[in-house]
C-alpha positions as protocol buffer text, in pm:
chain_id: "A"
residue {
  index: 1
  type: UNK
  ca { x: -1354 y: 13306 z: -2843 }
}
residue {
  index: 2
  type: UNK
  ca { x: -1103 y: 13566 z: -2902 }
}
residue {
  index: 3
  type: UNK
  ca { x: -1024 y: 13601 z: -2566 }
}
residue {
  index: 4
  type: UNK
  ca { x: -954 y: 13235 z: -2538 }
}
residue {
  index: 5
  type: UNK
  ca { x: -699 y: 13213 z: -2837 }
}
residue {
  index: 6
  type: UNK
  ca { x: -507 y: 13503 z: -2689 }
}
residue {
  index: 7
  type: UNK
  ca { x: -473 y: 13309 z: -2352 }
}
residue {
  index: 8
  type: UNK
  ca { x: -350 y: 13005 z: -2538 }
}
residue {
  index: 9
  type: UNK
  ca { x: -81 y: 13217 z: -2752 }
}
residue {
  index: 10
  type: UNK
  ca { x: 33 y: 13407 z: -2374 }
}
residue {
  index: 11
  type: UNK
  ca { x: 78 y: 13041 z: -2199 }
}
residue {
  index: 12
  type: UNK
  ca { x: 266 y: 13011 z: -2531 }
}
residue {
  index: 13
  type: UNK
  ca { x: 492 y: 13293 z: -2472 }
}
residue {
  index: 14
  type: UNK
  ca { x: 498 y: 13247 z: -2098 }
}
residue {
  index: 15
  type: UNK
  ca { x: 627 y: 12862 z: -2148 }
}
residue {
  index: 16
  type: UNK
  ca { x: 890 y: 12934 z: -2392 }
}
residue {
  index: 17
  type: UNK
  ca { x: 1031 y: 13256 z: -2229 }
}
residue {
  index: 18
  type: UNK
  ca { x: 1052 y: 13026 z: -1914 }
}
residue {
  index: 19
  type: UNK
  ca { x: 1277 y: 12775 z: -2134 }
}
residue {
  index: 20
  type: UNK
  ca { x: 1540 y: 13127 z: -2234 }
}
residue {
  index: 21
  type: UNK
  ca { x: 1307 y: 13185 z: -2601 }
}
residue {
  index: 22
  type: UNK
  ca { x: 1083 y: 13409 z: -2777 }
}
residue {
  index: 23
  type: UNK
  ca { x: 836 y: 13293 z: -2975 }
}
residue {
  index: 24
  type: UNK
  ca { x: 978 y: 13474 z: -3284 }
}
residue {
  index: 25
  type: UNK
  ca { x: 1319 y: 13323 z: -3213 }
}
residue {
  index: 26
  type: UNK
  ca { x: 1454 y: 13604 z: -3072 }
}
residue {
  index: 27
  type: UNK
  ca { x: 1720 y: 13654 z: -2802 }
}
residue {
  index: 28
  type: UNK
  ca { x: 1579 y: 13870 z: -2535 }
}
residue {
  index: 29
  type: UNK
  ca { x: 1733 y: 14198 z: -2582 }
}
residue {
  index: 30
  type: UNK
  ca { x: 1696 y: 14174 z: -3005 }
}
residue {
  index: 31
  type: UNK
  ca { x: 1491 y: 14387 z: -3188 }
}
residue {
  index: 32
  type: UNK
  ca { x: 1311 y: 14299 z: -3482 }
}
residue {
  index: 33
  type: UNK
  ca { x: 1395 y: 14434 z: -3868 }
}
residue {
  index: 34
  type: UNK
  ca { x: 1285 y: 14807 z: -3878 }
}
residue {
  index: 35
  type: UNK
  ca { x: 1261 y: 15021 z: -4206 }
}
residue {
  index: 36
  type: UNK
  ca { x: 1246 y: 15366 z: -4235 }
}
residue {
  index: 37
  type: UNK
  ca { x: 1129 y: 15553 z: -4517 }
}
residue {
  index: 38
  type: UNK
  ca { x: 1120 y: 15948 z: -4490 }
}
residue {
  index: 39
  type: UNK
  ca { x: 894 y: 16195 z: -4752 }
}
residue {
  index: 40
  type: UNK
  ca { x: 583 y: 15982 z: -4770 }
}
residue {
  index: 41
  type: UNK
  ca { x: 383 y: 16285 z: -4780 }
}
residue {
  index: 42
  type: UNK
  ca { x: 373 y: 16583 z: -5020 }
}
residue {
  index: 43
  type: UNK
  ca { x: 218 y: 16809 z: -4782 }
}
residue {
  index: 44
  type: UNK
  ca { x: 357 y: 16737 z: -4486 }
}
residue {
  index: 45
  type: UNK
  ca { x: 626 y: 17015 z: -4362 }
}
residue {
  index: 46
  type: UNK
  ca { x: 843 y: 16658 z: -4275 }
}
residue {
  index: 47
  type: UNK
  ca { x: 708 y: 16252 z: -4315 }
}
residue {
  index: 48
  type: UNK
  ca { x: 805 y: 15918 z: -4225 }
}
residue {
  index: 49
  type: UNK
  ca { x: 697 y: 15586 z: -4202 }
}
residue {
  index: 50
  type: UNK
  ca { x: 860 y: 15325 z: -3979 }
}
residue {
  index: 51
  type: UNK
  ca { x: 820 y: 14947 z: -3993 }
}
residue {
  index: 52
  type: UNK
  ca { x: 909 y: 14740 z: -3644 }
}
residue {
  index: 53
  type: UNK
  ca { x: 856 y: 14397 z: -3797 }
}
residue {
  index: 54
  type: UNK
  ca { x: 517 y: 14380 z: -3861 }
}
residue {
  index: 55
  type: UNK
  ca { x: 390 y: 14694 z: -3693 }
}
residue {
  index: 56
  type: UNK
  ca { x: 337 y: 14974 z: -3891 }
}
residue {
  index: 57
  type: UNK
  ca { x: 325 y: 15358 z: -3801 }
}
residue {
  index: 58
  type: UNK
  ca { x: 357 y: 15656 z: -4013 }
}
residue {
  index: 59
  type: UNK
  ca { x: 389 y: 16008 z: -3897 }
}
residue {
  index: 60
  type: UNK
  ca { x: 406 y: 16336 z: -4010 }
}
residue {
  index: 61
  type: UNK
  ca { x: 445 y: 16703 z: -3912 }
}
residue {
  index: 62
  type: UNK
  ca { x: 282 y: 17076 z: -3972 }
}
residue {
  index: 63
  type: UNK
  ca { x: 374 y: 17361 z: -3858 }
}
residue {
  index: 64
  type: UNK
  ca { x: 155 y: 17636 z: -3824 }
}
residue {
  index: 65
  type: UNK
  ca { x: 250 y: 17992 z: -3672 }
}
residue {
  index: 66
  type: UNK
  ca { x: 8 y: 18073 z: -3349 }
}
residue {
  index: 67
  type: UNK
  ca { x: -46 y: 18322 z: -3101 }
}
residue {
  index: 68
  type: UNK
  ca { x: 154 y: 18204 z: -2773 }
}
residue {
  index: 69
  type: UNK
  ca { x: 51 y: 18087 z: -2433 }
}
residue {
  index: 70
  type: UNK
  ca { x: 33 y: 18382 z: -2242 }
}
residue {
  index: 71
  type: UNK
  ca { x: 337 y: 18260 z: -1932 }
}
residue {
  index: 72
  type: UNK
  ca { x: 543 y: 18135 z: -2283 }
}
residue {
  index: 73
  type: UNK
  ca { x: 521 y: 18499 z: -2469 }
}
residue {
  index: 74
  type: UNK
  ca { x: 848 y: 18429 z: -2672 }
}
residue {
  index: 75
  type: UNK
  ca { x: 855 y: 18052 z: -2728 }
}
residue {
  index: 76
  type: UNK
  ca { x: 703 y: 17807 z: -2970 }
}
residue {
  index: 77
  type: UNK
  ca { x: 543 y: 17434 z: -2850 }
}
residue {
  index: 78
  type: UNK
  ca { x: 448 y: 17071 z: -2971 }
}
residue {
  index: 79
  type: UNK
  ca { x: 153 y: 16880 z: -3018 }
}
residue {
  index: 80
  type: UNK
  ca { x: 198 y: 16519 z: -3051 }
}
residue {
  index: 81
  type: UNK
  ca { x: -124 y: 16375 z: -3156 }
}
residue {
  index: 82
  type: UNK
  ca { x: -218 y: 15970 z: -3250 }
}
residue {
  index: 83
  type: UNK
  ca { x: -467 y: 15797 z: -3399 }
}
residue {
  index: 84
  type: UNK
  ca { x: -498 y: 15429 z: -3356 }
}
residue {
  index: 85
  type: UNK
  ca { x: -658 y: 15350 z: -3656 }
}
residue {
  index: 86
  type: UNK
  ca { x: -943 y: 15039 z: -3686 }
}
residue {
  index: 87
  type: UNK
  ca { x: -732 y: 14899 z: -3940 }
}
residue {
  index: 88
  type: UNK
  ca { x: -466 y: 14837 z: -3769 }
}
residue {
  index: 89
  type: UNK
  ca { x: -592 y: 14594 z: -3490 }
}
residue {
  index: 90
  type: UNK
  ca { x: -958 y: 14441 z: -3401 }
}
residue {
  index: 91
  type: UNK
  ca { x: -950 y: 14602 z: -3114 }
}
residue {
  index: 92
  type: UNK
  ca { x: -969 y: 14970 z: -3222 }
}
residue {
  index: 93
  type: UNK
  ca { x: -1283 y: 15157 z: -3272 }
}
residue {
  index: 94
  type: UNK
  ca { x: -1333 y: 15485 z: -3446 }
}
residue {
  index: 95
  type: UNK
  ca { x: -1478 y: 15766 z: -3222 }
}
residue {
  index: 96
  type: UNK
  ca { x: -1254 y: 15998 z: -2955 }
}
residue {
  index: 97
  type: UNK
  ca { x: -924 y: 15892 z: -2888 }
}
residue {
  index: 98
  type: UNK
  ca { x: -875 y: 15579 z: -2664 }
}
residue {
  index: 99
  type: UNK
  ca { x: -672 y: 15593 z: -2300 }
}
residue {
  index: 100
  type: UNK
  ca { x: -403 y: 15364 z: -2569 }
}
residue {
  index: 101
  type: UNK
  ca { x: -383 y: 15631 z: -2830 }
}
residue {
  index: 102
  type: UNK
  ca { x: -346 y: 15903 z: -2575 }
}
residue {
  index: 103
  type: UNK
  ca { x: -59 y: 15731 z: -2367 }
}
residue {
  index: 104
  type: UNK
  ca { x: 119 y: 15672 z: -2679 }
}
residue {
  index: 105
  type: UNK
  ca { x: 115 y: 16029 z: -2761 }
}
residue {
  index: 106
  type: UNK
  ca { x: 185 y: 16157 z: -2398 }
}
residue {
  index: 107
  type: UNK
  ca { x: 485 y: 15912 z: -2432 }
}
residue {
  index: 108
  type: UNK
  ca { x: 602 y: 16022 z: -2725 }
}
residue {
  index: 109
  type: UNK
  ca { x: 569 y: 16353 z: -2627 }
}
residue {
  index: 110
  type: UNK
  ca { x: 758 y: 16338 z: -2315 }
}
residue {
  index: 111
  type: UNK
  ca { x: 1060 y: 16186 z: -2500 }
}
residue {
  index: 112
  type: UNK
  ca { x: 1072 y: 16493 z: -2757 }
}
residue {
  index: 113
  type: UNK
  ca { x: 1001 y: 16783 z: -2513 }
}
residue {
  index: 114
  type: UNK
  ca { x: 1197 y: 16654 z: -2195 }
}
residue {
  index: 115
  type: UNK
  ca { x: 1555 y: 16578 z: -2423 }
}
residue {
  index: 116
  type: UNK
  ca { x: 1547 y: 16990 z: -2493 }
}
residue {
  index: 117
  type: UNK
  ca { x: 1621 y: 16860 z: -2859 }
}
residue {
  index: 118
  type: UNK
  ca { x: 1384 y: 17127 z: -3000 }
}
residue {
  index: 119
  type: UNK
  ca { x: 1471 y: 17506 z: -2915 }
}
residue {
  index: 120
  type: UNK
  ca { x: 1163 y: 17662 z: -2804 }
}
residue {
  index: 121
  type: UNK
  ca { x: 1222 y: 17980 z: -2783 }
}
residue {
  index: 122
  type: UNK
  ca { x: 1415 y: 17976 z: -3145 }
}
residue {
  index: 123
  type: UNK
  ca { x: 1044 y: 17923 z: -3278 }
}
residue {
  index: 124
  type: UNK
  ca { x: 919 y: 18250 z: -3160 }
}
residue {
  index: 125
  type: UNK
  ca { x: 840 y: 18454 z: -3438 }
}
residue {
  index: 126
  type: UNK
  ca { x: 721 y: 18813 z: -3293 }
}
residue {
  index: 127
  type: UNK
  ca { x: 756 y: 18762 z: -2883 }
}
residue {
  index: 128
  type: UNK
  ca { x: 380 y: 18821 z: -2727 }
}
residue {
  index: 129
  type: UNK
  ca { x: 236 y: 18783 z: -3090 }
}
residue {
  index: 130
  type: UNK
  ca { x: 357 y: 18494 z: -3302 }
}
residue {
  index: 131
  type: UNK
  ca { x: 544 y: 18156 z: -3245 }
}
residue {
  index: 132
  type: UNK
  ca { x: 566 y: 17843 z: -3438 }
}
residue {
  index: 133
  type: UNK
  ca { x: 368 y: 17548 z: -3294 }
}
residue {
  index: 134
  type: UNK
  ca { x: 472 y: 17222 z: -3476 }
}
residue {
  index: 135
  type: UNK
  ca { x: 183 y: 16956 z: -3502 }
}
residue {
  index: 136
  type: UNK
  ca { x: 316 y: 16570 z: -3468 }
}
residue {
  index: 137
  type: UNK
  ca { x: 57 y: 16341 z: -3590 }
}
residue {
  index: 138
  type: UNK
  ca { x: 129 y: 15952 z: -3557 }
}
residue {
  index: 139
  type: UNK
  ca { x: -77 y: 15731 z: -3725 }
}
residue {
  index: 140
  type: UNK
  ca { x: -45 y: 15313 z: -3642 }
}
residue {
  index: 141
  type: UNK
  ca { x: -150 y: 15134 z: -3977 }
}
residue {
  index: 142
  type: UNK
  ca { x: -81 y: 14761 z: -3808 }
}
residue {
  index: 143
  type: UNK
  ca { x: -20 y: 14719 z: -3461 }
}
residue {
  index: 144
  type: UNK
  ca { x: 165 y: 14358 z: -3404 }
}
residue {
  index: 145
  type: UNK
  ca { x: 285 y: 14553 z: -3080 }
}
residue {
  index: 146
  type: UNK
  ca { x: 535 y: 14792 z: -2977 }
}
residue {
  index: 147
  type: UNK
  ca { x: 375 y: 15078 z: -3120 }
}
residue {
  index: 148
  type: UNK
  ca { x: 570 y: 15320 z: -2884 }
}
residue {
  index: 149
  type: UNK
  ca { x: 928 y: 15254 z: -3066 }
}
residue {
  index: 150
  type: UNK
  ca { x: 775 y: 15306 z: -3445 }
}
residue {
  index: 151
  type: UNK
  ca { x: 575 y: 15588 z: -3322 }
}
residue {
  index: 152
  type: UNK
  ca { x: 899 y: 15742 z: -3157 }
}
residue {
  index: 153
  type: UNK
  ca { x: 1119 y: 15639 z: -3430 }
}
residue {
  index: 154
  type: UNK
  ca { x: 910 y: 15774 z: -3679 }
}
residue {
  index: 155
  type: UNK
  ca { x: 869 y: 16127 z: -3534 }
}
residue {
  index: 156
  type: UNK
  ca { x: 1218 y: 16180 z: -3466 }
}
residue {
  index: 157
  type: UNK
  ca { x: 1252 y: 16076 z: -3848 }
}
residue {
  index: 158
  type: UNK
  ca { x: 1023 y: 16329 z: -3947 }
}
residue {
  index: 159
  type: UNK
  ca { x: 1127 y: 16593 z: -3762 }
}
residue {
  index: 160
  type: UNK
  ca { x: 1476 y: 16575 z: -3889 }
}
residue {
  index: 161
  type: UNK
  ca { x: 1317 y: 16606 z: -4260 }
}
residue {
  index: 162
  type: UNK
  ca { x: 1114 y: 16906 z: -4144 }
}
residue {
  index: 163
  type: UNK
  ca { x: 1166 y: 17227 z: -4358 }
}
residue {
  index: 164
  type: UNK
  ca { x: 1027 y: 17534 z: -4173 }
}
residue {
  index: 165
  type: UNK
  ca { x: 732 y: 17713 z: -4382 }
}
residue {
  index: 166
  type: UNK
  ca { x: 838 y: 18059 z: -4531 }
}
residue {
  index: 167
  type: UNK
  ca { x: 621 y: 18357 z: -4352 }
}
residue {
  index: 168
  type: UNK
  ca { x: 567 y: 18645 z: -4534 }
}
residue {
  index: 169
  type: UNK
  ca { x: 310 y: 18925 z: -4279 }
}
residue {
  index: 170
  type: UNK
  ca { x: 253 y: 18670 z: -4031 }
}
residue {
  index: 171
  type: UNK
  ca { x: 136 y: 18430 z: -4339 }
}
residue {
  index: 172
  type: UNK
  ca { x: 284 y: 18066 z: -4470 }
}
residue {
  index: 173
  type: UNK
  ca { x: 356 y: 18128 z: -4835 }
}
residue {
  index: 174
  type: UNK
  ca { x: 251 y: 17779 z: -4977 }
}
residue {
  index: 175
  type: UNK
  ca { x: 509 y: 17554 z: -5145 }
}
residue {
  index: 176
  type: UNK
  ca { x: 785 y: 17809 z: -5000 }
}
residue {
  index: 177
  type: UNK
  ca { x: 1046 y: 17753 z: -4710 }
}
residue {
  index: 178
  type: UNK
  ca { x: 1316 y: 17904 z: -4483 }
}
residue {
  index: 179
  type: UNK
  ca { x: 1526 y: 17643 z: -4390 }
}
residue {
  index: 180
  type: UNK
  ca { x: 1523 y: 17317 z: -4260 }
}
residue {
  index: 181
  type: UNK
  ca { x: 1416 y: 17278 z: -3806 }
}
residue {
  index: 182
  type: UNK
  ca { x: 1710 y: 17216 z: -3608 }
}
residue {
  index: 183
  type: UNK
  ca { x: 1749 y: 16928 z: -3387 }
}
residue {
  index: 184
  type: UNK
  ca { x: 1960 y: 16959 z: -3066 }
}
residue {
  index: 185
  type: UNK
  ca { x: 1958 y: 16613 z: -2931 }
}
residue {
  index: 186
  type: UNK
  ca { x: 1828 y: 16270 z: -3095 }
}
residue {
  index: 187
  type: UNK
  ca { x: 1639 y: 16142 z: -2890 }
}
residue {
  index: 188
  type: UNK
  ca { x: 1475 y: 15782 z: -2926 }
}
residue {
  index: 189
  type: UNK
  ca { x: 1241 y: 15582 z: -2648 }
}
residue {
  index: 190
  type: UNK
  ca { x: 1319 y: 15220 z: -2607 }
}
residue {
  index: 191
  type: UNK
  ca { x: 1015 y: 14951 z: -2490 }
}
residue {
  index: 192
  type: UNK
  ca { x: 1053 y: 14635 z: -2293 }
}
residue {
  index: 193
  type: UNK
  ca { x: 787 y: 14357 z: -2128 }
}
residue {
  index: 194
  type: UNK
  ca { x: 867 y: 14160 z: -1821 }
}
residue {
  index: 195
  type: UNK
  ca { x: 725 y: 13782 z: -1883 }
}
residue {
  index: 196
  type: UNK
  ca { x: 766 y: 13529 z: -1644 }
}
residue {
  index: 197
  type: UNK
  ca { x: 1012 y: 13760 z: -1435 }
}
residue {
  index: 198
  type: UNK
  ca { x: 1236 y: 13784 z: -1777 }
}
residue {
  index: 199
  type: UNK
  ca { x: 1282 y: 14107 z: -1934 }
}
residue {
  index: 200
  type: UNK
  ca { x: 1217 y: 14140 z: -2336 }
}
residue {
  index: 201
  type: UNK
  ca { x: 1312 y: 14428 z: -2588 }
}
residue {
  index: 202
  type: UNK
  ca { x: 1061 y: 14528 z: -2887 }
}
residue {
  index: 203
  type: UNK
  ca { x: 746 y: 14313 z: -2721 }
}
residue {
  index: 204
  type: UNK
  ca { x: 550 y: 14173 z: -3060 }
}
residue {
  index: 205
  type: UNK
  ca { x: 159 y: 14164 z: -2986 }
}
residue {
  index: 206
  type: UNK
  ca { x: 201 y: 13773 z: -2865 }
}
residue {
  index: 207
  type: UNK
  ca { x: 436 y: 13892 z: -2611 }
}
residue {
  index: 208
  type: UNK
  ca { x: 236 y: 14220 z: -2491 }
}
residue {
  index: 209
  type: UNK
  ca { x: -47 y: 14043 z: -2426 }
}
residue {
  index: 210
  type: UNK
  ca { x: 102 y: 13818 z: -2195 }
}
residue {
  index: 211
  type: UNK
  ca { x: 337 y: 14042 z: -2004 }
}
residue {
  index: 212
  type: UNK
  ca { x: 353 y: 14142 z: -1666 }
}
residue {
  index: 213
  type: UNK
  ca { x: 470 y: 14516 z: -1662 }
}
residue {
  index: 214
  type: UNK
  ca { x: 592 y: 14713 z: -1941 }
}
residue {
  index: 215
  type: UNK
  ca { x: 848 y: 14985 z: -1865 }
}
residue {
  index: 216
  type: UNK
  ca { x: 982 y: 15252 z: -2161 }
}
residue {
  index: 217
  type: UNK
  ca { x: 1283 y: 15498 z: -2171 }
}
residue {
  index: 218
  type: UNK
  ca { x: 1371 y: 15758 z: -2362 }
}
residue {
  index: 219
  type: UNK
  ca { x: 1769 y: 15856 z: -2383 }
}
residue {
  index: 220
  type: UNK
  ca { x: 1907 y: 16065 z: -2655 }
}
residue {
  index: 221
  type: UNK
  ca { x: 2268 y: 16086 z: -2785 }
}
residue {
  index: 222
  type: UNK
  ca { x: 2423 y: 16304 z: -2518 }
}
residue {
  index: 223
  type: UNK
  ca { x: 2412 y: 16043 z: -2342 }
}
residue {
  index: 224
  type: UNK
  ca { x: 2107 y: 16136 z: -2093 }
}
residue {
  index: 225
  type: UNK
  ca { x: 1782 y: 15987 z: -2030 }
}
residue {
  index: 226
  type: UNK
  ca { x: 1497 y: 16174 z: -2110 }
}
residue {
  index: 227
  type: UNK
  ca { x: 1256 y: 16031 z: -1939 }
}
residue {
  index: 228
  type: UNK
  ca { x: 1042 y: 15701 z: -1885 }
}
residue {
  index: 229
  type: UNK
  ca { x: 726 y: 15536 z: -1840 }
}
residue {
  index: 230
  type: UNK
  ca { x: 578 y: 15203 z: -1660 }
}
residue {
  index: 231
  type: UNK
  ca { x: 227 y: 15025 z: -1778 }
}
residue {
  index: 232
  type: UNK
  ca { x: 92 y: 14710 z: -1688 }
}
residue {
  index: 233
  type: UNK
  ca { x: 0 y: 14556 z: -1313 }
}
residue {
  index: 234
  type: UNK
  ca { x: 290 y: 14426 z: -1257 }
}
residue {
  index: 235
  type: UNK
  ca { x: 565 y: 14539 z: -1037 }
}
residue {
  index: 236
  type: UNK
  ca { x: 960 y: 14618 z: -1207 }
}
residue {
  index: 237
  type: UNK
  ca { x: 1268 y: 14576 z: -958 }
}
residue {
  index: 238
  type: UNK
  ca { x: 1546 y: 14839 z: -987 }
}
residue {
  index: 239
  type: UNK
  ca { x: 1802 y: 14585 z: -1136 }
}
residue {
  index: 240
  type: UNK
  ca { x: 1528 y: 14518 z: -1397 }
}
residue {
  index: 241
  type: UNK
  ca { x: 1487 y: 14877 z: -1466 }
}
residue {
  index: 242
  type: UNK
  ca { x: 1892 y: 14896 z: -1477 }
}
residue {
  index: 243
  type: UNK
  ca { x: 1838 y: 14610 z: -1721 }
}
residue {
  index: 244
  type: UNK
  ca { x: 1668 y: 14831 z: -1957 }
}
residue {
  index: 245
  type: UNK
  ca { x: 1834 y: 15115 z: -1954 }
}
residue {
  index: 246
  type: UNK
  ca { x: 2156 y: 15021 z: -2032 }
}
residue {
  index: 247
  type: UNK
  ca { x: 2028 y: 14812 z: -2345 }
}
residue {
  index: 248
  type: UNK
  ca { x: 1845 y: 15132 z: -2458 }
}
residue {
  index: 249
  type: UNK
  ca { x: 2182 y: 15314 z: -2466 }
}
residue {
  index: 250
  type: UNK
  ca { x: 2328 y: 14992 z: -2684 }
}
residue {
  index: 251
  type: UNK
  ca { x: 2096 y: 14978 z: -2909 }
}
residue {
  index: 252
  type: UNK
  ca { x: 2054 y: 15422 z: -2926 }
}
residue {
  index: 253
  type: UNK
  ca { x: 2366 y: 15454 z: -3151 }
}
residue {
  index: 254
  type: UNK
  ca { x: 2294 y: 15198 z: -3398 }
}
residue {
  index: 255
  type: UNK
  ca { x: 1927 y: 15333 z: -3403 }
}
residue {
  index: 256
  type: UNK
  ca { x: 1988 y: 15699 z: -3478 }
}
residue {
  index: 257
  type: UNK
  ca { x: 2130 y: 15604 z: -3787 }
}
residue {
  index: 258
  type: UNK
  ca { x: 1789 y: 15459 z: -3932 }
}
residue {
  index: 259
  type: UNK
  ca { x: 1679 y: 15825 z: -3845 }
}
């Protein structure tokens, strides 16, 4: 039964994006209201939690000094991690993380680690010893779709409120810190669905579920892109790709300031 309401709402979406609408009203490039609020959590190192309409993600970061990997002696890494959590859609289950959850964080990922925004080798704390690996956990409270923006936007939020943990002999001394992380870049992915050949920015749920290909890039303020990522069966043309890209960078400067 499900499965036959969704159809009805994507023959929805389909027939009005034919006739140049959403079915929120939107024009095709406009995103919906987003909200950011940063220090939702006390014992997070840095905390956010972003609001794309109705979808809902918060995020929030630890970092922990570790021994390095062994061809990295003298930098530092990241580990994005999320969780889609059961109360955020029907559709999510708890148990190992789903091939969803784990694109979301690969994409999320590749947007931070690809822009060079965070100095690796400025979180090495004794080369061949000790380095600072900083934890990213995302966590999506209400998916009503586009779960890759909040995520992203909310990461990039809480890294810029991240205060670096004061060591003392190899040790975090607890409630103590050094200084806030430095940011090089800002960088910020940006999610489209092409629907009846059209191509749509900040996809709600309706719209996901009936597009044709989804296609994300990341670009940060130096004017570069950092990277990007295709989903769905469907095919993108080059111009459509162009398409996106170039709204990304409109909409980037307006963006960063939410962040």
């Amino acid at each position: 039964m499900e499965n036959v309401i969704w159809d009805l709402k994507a023959d929805k979406v389909v027939s009005l994006i034919k006739e140049g609408k959403r079915i929120d009203g939107r024009k095709f490039d406009e995103y919906r209201k987003i909200t950011v609020k940063n220090g939702i959590s006390e014992n997070a190192d840095g905390s956010a939690r972003v609001r794309i309409g109705n979808t809902d993600v918060v995020a929030g970061i630890k970092m922990v000094p570790l021994a390095p990997y062994p061809d990295m002696p003298d930098e530092g890494t990241i580990s994005v991690g999320t969780e889609l959590l059961p109360l955020a859609s029907p559709e999510y289950e708890v148990g190992p993380p789903s091939e969803d959850a784990v694109e979301l964080a690969r994409v999320v990922d590749r947007g931070i680690r690809e822009s060079n925004a965070i100095d690796f080798k400025g979180l090495c704390i004794k080369e061949g010893e000790l380095v600072w690996t900083i934890f990213i956990d995302a966590y999506v409270l209400n998916d009503d779709g586009n779960t890759f923006d909040a995520a992203s936007i909310a990461c990039l939020s809480s890294l810029n409120q991240t205060k670096v943990p004061k060591l003392e002999e190899g040790k975090i001394v607890k409630g103590e810190h050094s200084g806030k992380l430095k940011l090089s870049k800002q960088p910020l992915l940006f999610t489209f669905a092409k629907i009846a050949g059209k191509i749509v920015a900040d996809p709600c749920l309706d719209e996901e579920k009936a597009m044709e290909a989804r296609f994300g890039c990341a670009v940060a303020d130096d004017s570069s892109l950092c990277a990007f990522q295709k989903g769905g069966g469907g095919a993108l043309r080059l111009s459509e790709i162009d398409e996106c890209i170039e709204i990304a960078f409109k909409k980037a400067k307006e963006f960063r300031k939410l962040v």
